[in-house]
Each structure stands twice: as structure tokens, then as C-alpha cells.
C-alpha positions as CSV (number, residue, x, y, z in Angstrom):
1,X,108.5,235.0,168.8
2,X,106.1,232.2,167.1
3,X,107.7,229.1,166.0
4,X,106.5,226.4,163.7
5,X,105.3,224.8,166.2
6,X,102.9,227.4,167.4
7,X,100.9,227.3,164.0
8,X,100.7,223.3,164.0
9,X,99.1,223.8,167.7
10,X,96.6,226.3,166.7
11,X,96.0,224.2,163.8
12,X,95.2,221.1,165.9
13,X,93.5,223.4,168.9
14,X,91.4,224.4,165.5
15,X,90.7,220.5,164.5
16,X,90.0,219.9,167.9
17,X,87.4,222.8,168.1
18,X,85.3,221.8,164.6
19,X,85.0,218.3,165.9
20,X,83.9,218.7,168.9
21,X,80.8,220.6,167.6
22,X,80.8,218.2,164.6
23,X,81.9,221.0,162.0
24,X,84.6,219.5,160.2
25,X,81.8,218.1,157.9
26,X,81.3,221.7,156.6
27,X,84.8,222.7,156.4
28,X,85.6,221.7,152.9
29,X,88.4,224.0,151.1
30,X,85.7,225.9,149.2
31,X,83.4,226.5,152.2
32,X,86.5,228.1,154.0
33,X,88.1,230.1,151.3
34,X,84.4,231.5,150.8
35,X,84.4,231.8,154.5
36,X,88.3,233.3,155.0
37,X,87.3,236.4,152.1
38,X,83.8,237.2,154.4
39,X,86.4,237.3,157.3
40,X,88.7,239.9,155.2
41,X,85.8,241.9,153.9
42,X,84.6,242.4,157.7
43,X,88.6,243.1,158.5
44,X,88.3,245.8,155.3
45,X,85.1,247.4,156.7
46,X,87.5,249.1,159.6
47,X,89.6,250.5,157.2
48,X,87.3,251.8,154.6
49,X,87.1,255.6,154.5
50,X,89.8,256.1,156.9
51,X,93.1,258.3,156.3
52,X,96.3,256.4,156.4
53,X,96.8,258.1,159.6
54,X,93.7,256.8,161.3
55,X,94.1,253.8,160.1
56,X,97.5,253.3,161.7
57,X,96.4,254.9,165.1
58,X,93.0,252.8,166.3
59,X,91.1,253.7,169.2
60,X,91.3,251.0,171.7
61,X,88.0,249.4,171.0
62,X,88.2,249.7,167.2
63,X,91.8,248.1,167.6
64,X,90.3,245.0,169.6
65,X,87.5,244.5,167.4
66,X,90.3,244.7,164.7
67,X,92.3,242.3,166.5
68,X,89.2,239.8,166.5
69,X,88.7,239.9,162.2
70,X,92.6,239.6,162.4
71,X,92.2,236.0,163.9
72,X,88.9,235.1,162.1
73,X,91.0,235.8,159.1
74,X,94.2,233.5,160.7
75,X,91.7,230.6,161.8
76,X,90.1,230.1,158.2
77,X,93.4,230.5,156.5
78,X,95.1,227.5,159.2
79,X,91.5,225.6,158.4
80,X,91.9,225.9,154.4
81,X,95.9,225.1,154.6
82,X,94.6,222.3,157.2
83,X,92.0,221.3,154.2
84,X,93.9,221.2,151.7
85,X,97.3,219.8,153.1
86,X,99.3,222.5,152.4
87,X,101.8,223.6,155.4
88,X,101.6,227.4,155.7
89,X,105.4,228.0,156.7
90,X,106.6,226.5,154.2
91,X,104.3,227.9,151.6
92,X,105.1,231.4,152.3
93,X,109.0,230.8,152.9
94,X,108.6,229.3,149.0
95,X,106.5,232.5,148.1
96,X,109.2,234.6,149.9
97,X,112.1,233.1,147.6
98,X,110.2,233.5,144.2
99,X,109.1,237.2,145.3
100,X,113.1,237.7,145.9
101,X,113.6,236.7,142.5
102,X,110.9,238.5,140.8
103,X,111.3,241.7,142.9
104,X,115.3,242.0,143.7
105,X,115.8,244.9,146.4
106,X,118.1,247.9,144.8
107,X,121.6,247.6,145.4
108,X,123.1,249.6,148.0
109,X,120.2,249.5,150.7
């Protein structure tokens, strides 16, 4: 199971990477959130036209190529968080509490 701790290593594995090839120049919030939705659409593009069924039951290549958009997706979101000083754990636990409020589950599940 991932921790906290996990995400502020792959953030800093992720600072680490961009300077060493002097990109953290380029990586300003808008450059990445324009970046993170190319990175979704390319995840998309492996879904489109495909049953629900297919969809949940990739071949093995399809499901690594998957895999790969999966992390481009991951990286540009840490990077933008990174960016923009917002820590990711606590921003969704937030989201999590106002979607419990706005969406109650039925009583009795």
C-alpha cells in the first residue's frame, strides 16, 4: 500500500529529473495542465470505441501501453501540484469530505 510518503518521493525523484535536463524552466502550472490533458487524451484514445467489456479486459500489450499514459497522466499531475504548491493527499482527502456531503450514500448500504 502507498503512503504519503511515496508521492513526496516521486515528487522529488520528478524535481530531480526536470533539473537535471534543465526543464523546470518549462514547467510552469499552465505548460503542465496543458501537458497533463494531452497525457489524458492519449490515455482516452485506448478506450475509444471499445465495449465496457473490452475495456475492462486489455490484452497484455494494450494494458502496458495503458499502464505507460496511466503514469504520464500521474507525473504531470505530481509536476502541476509540485507547481503550484498544492499537496495532492490532502487535496483529494478535502475533495473526498465535500463529495460526502454533497453526495451522502443511501442509508442501509
Amino acid at each position: 500500500m502507498s503512503s504519503d510518503h511515496d508521492l513526496v518521493a516521486l515528487r522529488d525523484t520528478l524535481r530531480d529529473f526536470s533539473a537535471a535536463r534543465g526543464w523546470r524552466v518549462y514547467h510552469t502550472p499552465k505548460n503542465l495542465a496543458m501537458a497533463l490533458i494531452v497525457e489524458a487524451a492519449e490515455l482516452v484514445e485506448h478506450f475509444q470505441w471499445a465495449t465496457p467489456e473490452e475495456s475492462s479486459a486489455l490484452a497484455p500489450d494494450k494494458a502496458a501501453e495503458v499502464a505507460d499514459e496511466v503514469a504520464d497522466v500521474l507525473i504531470f499531475l505530481v509536476e502541476l501540484a509540485d507547481a503550484l504548491g498544492i499537496d495532492l493527499i490532502e487535496a483529494a482527502h478535502a475533495k473526498i469530505a465535500k463529495n460526502a456531503l454533497k453526495y451522502p450514500a443511501p442509508r442501509g448500504l
